[in-house]
C-alpha positions as a LaTeX table, in Angstrom:
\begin{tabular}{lrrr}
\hline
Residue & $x$ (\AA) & $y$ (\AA) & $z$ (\AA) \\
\hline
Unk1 & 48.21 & 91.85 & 30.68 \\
Unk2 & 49.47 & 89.92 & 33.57 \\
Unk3 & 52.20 & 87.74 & 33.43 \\
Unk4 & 52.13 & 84.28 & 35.74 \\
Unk5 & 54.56 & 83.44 & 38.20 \\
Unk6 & 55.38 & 80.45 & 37.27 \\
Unk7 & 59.21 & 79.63 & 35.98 \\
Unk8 & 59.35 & 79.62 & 32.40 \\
Unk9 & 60.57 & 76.47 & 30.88 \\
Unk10 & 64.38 & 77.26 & 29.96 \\
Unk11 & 64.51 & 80.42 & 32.66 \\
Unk12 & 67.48 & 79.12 & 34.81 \\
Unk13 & 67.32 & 81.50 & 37.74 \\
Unk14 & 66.46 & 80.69 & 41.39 \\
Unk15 & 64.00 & 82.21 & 43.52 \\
Unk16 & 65.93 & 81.06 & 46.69 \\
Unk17 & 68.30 & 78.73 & 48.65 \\
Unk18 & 67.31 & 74.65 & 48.32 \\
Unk19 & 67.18 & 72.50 & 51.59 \\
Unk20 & 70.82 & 71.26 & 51.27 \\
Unk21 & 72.32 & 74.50 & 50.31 \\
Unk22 & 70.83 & 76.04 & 53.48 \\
Unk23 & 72.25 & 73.04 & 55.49 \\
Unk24 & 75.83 & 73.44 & 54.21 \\
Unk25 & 75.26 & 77.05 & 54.96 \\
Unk26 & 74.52 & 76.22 & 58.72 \\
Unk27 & 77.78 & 73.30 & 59.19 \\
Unk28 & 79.97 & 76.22 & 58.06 \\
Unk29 & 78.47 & 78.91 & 60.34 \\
Unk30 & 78.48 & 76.39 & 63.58 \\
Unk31 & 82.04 & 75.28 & 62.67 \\
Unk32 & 83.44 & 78.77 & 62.32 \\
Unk33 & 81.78 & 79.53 & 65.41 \\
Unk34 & 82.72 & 76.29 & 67.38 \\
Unk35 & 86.67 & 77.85 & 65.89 \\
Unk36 & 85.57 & 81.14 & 67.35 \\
Unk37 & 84.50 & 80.50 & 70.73 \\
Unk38 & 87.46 & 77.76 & 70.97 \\
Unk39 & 89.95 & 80.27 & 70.52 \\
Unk40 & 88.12 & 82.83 & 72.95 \\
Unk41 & 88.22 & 80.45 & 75.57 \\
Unk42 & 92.18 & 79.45 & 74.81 \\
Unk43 & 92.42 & 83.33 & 75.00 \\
Unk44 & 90.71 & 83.74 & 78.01 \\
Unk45 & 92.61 & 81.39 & 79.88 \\
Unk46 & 95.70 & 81.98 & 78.78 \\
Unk47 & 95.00 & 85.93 & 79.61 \\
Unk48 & 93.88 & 84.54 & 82.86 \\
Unk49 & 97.25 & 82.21 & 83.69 \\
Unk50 & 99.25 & 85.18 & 83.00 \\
Unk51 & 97.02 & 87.22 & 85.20 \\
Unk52 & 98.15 & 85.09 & 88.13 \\
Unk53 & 101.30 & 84.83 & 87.43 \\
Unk54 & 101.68 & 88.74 & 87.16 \\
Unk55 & 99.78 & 88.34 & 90.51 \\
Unk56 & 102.10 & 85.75 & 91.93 \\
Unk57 & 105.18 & 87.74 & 90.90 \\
Unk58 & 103.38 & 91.31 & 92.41 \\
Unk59 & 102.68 & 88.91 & 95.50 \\
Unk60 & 106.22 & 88.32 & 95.98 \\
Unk61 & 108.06 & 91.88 & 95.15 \\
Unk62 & 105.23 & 93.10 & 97.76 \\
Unk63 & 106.17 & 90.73 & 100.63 \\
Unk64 & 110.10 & 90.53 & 99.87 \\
Unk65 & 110.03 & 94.63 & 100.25 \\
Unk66 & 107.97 & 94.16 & 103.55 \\
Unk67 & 110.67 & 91.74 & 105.04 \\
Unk68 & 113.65 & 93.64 & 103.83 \\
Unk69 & 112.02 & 97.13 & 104.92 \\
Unk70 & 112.41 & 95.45 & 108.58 \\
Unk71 & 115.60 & 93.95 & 107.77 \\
Unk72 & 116.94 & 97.00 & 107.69 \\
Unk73 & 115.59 & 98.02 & 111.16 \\
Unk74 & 117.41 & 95.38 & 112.79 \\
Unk75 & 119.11 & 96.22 & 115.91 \\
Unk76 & 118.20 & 100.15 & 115.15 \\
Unk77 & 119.14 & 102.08 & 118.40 \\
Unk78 & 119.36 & 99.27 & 120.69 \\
Unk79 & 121.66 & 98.29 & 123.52 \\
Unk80 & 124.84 & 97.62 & 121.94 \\
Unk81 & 125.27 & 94.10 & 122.95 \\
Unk82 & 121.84 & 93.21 & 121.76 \\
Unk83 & 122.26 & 91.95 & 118.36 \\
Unk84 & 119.66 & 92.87 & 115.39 \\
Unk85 & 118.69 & 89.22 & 115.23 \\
Unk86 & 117.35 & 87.39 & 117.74 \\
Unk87 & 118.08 & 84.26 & 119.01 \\
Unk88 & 115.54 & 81.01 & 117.60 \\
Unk89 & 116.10 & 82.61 & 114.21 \\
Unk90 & 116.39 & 80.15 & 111.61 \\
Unk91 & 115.79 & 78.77 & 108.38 \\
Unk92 & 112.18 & 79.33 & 108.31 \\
Unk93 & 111.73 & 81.89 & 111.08 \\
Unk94 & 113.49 & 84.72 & 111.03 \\
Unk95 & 112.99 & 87.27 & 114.43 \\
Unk96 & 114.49 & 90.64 & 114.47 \\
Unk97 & 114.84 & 93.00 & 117.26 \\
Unk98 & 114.48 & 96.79 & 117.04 \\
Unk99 & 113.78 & 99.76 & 118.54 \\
Unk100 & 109.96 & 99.91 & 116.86 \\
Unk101 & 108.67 & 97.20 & 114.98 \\
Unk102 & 106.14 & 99.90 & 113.38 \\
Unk103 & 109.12 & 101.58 & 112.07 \\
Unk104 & 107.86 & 105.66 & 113.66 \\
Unk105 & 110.78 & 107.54 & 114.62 \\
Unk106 & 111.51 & 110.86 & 115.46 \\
Unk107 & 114.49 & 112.83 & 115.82 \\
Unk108 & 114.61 & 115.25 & 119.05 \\
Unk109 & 115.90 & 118.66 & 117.67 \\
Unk110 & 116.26 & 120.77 & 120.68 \\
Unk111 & 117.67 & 119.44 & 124.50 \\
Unk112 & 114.70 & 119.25 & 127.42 \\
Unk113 & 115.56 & 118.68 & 130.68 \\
Unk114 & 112.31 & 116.87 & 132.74 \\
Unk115 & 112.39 & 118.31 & 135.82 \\
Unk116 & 112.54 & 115.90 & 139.40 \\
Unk117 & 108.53 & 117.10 & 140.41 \\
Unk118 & 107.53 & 115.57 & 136.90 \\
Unk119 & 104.52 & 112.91 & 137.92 \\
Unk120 & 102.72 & 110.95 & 135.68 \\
Unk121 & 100.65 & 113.39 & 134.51 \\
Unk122 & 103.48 & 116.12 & 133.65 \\
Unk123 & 103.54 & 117.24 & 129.93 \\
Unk124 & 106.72 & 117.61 & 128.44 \\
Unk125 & 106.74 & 119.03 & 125.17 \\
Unk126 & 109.85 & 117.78 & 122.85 \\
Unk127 & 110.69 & 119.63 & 119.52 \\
Unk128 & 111.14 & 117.22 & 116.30 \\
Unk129 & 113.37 & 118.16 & 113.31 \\
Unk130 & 110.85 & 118.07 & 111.10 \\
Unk131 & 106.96 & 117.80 & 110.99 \\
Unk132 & 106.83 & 114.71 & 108.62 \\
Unk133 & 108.14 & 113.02 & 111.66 \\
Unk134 & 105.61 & 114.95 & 113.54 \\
Unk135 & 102.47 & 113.09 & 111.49 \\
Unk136 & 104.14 & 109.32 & 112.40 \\
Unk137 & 102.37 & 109.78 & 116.30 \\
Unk138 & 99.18 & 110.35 & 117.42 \\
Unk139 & 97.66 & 111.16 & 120.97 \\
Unk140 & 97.81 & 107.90 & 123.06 \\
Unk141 & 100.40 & 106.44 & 120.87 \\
Unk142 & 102.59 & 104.52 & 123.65 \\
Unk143 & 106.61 & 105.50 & 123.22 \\
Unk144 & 110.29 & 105.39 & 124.40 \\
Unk145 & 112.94 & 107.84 & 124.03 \\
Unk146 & 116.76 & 106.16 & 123.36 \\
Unk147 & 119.92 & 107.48 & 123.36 \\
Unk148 & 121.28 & 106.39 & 120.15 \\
Unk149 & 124.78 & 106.30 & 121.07 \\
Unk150 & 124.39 & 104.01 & 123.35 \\
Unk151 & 120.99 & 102.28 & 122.96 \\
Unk152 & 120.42 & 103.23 & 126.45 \\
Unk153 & 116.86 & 105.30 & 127.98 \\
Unk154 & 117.53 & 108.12 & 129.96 \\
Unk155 & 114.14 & 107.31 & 131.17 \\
Unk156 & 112.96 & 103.02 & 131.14 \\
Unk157 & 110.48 & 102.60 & 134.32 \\
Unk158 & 107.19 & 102.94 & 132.49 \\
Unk159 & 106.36 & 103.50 & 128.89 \\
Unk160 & 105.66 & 107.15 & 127.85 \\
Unk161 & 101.95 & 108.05 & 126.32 \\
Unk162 & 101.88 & 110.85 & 123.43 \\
Unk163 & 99.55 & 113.68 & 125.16 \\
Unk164 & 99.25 & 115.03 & 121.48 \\
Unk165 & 101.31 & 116.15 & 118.55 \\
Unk166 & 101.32 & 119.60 & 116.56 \\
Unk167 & 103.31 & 119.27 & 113.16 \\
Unk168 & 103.17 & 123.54 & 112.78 \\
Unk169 & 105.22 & 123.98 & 115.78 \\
Unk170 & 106.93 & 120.19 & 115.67 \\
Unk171 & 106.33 & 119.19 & 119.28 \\
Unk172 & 105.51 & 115.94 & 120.69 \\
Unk173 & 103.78 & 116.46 & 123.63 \\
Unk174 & 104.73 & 113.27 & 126.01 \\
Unk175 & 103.43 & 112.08 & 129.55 \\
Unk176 & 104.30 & 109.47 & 132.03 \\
Unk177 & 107.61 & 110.85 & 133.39 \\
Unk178 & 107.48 & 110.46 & 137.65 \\
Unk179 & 108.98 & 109.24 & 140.95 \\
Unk180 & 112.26 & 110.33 & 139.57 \\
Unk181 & 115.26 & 110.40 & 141.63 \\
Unk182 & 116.83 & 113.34 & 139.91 \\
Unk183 & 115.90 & 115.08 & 136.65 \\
Unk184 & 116.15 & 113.85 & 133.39 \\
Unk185 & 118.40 & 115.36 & 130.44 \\
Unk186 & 117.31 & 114.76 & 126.75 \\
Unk187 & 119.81 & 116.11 & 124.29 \\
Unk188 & 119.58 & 116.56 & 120.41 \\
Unk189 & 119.56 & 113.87 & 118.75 \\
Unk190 & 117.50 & 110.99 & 121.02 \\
Unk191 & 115.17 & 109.82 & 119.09 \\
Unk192 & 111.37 & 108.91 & 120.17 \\
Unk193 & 110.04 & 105.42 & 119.24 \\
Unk194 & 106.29 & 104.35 & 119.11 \\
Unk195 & 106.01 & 101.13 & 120.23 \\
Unk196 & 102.83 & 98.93 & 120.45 \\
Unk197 & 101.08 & 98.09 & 124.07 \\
Unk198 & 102.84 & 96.10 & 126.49 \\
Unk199 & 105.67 & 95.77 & 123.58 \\
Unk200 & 109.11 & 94.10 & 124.99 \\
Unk201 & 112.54 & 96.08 & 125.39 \\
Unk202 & 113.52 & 96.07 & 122.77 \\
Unk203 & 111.08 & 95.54 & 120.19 \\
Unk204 & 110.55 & 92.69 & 118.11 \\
Unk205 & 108.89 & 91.56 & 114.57 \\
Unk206 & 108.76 & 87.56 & 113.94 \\
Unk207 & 108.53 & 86.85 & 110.05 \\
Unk208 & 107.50 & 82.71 & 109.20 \\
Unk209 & 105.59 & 80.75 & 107.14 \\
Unk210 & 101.71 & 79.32 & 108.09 \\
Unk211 & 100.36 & 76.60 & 105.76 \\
Unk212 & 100.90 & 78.74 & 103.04 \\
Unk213 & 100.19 & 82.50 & 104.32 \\
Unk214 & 103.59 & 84.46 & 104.64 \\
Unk215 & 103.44 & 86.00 & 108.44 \\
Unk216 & 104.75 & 89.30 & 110.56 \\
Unk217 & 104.17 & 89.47 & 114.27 \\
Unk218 & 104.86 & 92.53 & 115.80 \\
Unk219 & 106.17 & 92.28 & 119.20 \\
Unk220 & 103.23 & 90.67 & 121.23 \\
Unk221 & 100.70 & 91.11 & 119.00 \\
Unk222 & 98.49 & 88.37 & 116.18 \\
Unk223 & 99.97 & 87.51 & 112.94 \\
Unk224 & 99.45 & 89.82 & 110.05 \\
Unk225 & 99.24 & 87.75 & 107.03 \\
Unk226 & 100.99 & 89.63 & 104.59 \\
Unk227 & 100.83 & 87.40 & 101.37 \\
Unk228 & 99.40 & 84.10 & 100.45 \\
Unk229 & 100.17 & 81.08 & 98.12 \\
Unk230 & 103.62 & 81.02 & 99.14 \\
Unk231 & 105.38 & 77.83 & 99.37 \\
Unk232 & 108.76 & 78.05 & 100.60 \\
Unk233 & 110.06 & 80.54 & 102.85 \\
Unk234 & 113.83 & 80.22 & 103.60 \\
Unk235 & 116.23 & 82.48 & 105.31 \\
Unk236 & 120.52 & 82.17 & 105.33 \\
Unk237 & 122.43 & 83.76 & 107.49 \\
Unk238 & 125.63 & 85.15 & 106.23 \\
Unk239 & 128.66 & 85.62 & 108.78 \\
Unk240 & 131.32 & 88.50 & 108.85 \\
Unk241 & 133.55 & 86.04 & 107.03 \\
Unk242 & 131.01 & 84.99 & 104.19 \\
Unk243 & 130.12 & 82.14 & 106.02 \\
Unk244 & 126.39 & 81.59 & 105.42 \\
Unk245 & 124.56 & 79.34 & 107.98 \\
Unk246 & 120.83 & 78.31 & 108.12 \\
Unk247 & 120.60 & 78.37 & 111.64 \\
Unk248 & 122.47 & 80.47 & 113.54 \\
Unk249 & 124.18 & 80.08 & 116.99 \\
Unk250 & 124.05 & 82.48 & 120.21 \\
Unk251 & 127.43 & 83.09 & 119.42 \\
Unk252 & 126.84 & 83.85 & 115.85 \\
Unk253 & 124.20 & 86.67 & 116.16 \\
Unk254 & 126.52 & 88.95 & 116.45 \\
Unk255 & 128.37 & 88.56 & 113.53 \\
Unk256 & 125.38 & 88.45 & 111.16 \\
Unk257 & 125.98 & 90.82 & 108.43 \\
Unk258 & 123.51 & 90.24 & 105.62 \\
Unk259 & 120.34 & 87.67 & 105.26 \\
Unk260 & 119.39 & 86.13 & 102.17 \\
Unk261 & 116.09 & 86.22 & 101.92 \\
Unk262 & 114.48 & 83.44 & 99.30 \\
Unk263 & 110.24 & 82.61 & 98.69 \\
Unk264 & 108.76 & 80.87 & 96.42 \\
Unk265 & 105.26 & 81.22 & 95.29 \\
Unk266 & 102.77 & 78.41 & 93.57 \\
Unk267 & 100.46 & 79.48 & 91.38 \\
Unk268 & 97.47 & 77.07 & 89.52 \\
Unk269 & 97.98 & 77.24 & 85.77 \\
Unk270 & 93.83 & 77.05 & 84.40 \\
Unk271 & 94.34 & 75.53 & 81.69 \\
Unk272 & 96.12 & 72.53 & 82.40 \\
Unk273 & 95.63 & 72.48 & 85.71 \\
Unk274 & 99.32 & 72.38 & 86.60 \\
Unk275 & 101.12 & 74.57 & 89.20 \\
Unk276 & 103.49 & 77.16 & 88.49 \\
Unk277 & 105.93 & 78.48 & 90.41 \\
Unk278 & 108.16 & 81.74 & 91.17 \\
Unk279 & 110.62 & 82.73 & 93.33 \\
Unk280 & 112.60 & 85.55 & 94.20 \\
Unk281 & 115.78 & 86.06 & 96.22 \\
Unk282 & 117.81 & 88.80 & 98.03 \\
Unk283 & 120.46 & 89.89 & 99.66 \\
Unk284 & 119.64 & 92.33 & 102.18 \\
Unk285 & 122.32 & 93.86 & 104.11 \\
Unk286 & 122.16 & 94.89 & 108.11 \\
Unk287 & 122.59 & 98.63 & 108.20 \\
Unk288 & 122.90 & 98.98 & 112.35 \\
Unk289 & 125.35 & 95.67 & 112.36 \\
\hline
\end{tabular}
């Protein structure tokens, strides 16, 4: 016999959820979630504030390595009375001269004498100490060859072209040499340079600050921008006698021993819309002073 559906009078259990139960049911779930997703958000950008800061601080290492890297090329085999920084260096621009602002040097390992009937189109093969200095040139690569002793070239009327360049056998092969009035003597030890098109004697690299992108200029050539949201750029000159000036005079160049080298860098904070910022300072010390 079948038995009816309906409740018994005295049976207490429930088939199911009433109206307000399943309306409590959904304030809880939409305020745990309204908890959830405020917290992800908080999470995300807090994640994403220390993201750019990280950023900011990689930003700075990055470009404070760049300027120091040059830093230490300052006045690298040049005349001797030529000091490594140039004059109109300041607190905000700082211009070094060097031998090569792309930094490619190679070390001649065997003497070469370039005979007087050498033209311009004469190859003269010169023997590197070792290939990795080889691999820094390339065929067309426009060069000079100093005498690091002195600063001096045995050969300044035109700038040399590289012919081509064999790292298994460590030659250089260089043309340009002509008109000479006797021939020319390299000895172990000069060193060739690459140096960019229609670069001046010697070489130079211009570091300052535009709006807010940090700058290097390589002899004649554009601005490179090599890192961005930076707000201060400042550069102190310190003296043989620990002296430290901002901007130097014509007779100070040559007693430069060290810059100090300070940036700052302003970063947006997301959530509260407020700017951070880092900075980072050094001491970098002029090897050729």
């Amino acid at each position: 016999m079948r038995t009816s559906g309906r409740r018994k009078p005295g049976d207490n259990r429930r088939a199911g959820f009433t109206l307000l139960e399943l309306l409590i049911g959904i304030a809880i779930t939409g305020i745990a979630l309204a908890a959830i997703y405020s917290l992800y958000i908080t999470m995300q950008r807090t994640t994403t504030d220390q993201s750019r800061v990280v950023d900011s601080q990689q930003n700075l290492r990055v470009a404070m390595d760049f300027i120091s890297r040059d830093l230490s090329m300052a006045g690298a085999i040049i005349y001797r009375n030529t000091p490594g920084i140039a004059a109109g260096s300041d607190a905000s621009t700082l211009t070094i001269n060097t031998a090569s602002s792309s930094g490619a040097f190679a070390l001649i390992s065997s003497s070469l004498e370039v005979p007087q009937s050498a033209t311009t189109t004469s190859n003269e093969a010169f023997t590197v100490e070792v290939p990795a200095m080889v691999d820094r040139f390339s065929a067309g690569d426009s060069v000079r060859i100093y005498r690091p002793q002195s600063g001096s070239q045995p050969y300044s009327a035109l700038p040399l072209t590289v012919q081509s360049v064999n790292s298994g056998t460590r030659t250089i092969t260089i043309a340009g040499f002509g008109s000479l009035a006797e021939p020319i003597q390299y000895n172990t030890g000069d060193v060739i340079v690459r140096i960019g098109a229609g670069a001046p004697d010697p070489s130079s690299i211009t570091w300052t600050l535009n709006g807010t992108d940090l700058t290097r200029q390589a002899d004649s050539g554009g601005q490179q921008v090599v890192a961005d949201n930076i707000s201060q750029l400042q550069f102190d000159y310190i003296l043989n006698d620990g002296t430290e000036v901002a901007t130097p005079s014509a007779s100070q160049l040559a007693d430069i021993s060290a810059v100090r080298v300070t940036l700052v860098s302003t970063t947006a904070k997301q959530a509260s819309q407020q700017n951070r910022q880092r900075s980072l300072s050094n001491v970098v010390h002029l090897r050729n002073h």
